[in-house]
C-alpha positions in Angstrom: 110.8 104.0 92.4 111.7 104.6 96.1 108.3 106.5 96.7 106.6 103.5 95.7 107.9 101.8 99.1 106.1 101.5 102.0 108.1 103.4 104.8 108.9 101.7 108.1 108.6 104.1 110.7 109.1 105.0 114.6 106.7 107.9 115.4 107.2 109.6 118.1 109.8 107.5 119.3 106.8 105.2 121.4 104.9 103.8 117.8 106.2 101.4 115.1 104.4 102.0 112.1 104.5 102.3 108.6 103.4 104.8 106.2 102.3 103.3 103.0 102.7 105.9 100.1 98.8 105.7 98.5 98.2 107.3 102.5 101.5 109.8 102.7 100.2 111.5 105.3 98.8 108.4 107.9 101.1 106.0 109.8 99.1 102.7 110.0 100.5 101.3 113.6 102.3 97.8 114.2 103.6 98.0 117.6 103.3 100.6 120.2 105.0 101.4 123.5 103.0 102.9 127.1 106.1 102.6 128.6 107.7 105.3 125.9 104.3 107.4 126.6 102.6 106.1 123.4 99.0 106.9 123.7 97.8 104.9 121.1 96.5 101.0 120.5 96.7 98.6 118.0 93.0 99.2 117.2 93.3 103.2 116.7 93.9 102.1 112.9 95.8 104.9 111.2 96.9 108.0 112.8 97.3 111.4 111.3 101.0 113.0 110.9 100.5 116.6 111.2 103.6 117.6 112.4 104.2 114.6 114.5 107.9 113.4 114.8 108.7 110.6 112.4 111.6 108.5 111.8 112.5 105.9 109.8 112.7 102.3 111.5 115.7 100.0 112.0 115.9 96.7 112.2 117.2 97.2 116.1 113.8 99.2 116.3 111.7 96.1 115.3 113.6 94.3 118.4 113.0 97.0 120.9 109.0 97.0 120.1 109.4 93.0 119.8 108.3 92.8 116.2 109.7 90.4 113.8 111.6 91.7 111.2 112.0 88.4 108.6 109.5 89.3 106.7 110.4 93.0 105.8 113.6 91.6 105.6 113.0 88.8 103.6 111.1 91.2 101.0 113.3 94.4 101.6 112.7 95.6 98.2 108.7 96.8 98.9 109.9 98.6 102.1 112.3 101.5 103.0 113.4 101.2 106.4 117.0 102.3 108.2 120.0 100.0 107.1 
């Protein structure tokens, strides 16, 4: 059942994201960072991941991109994030 979750993700270590397993191979962005050289926006949609760095996200993660975690928290069983 885990590969049903929707993965919470740091790519690149300048883009929140998540990776939602019906598009394995996207990361659909939430947050990103110009001060951690992201390139990206909010508006680029999904990105490709190639052979892009990815990591899962933590809960510290969702505080350095200020993102609020509740939600994933509060329903923890639909994502798979670092605990």
């Amino acid at each position: 059942m885990e590969n049903t979750k929707i993965k919470l993700v740091v790519l690149e270590e300048n883009t929140l994201g998540y990776i939602d397993p019906i598009l394995p191979d996207y990361v659909g962005i939430l947050h990103t960072s110009v001060l951690r050289g992201s390139t990206y926006n909010s508006l680029s949609g999904s990105i490709y991941l190639g052979s892009k760095k990815v990591r899962l996200a933590s809960e510290k993660d969702f505080d350095d991109y200020r993102v609020s975690f509740e939600g994933y928290k509060k329903h923890s069983d639909e994502y798979e994030y670092r605990k």
